[in-house]
C-alpha positions in Angstrom: -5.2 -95.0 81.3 -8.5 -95.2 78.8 -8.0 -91.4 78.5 -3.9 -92.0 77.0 -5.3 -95.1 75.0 -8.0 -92.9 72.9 -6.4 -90.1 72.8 -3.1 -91.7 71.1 -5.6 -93.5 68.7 -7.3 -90.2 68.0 -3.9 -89.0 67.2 -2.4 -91.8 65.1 -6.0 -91.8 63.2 -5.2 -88.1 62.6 -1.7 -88.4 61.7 -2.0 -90.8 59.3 -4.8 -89.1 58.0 -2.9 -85.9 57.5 0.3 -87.8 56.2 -1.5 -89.7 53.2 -3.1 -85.7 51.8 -0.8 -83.0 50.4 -1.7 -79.6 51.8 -3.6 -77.6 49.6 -1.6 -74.7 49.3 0.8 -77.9 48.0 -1.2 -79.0 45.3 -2.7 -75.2 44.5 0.7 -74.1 43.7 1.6 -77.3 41.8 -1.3 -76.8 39.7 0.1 -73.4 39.3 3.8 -74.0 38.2 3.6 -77.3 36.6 4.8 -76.4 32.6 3.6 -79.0 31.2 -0.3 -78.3 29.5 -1.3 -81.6 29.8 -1.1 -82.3 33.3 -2.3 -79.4 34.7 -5.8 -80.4 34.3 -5.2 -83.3 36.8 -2.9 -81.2 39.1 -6.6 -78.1 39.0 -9.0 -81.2 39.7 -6.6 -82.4 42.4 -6.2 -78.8 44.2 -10.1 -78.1 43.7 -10.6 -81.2 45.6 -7.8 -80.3 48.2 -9.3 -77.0 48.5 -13.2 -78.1 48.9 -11.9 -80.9 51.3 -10.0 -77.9 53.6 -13.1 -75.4 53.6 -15.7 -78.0 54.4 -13.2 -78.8 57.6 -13.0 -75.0 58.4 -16.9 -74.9 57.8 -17.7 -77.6 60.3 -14.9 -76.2 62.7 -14.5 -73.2 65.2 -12.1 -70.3 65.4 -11.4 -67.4 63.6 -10.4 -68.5 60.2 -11.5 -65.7 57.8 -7.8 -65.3 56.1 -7.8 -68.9 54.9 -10.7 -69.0 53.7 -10.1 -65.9 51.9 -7.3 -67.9 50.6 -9.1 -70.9 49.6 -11.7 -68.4 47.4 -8.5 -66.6 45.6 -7.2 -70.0 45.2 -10.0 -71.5 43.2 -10.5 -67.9 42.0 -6.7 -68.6 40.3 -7.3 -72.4 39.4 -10.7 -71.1 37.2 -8.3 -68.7 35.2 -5.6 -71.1 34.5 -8.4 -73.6 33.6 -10.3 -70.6 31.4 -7.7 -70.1 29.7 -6.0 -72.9 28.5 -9.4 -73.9 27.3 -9.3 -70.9 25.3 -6.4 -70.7 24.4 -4.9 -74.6 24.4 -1.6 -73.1 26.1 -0.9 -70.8 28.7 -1.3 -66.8 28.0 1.9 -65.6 26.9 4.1 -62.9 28.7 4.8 -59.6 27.6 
């Protein structure tokens, strides 16, 4: 019975955990499609953190997970350009 009792408050800690944090992918792609300049700076700094927050888990963790952390570098790899340049720039790159 102390076995069931811990592990449902080890799950209900997690859960609600989990709940009140957006996925990174989430925010990453927010950052990415949100058209207006100036919140995109908050929506970077918000999927950086996401993103740091997810690879110190997969750091401290076990298991193979070499494609999402791949993920996690082209993601802040991404973020940096869209953050380069609109600070060059002051707007997003235009299409040809």
């Amino acid at each position: 019975m102390k076995f069931w009792r811990e592990s449902r408050r080890a799950r209900t800690t997690t859960s609600q955990s989990t709940s009140s944090q957006r996925p990174w992918k989430e925010l990453y792609v927010e950052a990415l499609l949100e058209a207006n300049k100036d919140r995109v700076p908050a929506l970077i700094a918000n999927a950086e953190r996401a993103i740091a927050a997810r690879a110190g888990e997969l750091f401290g963790g076990s298991g193979d997970n070499l494609q999402e952390q791949e993920a996690l570098g082209e993601a802040l790899y991404a973020l940096h350009a869209l953050k380069t340049c609109l600070a060059v720039h002051g707007r997003f790159a235009e299409t040809a």
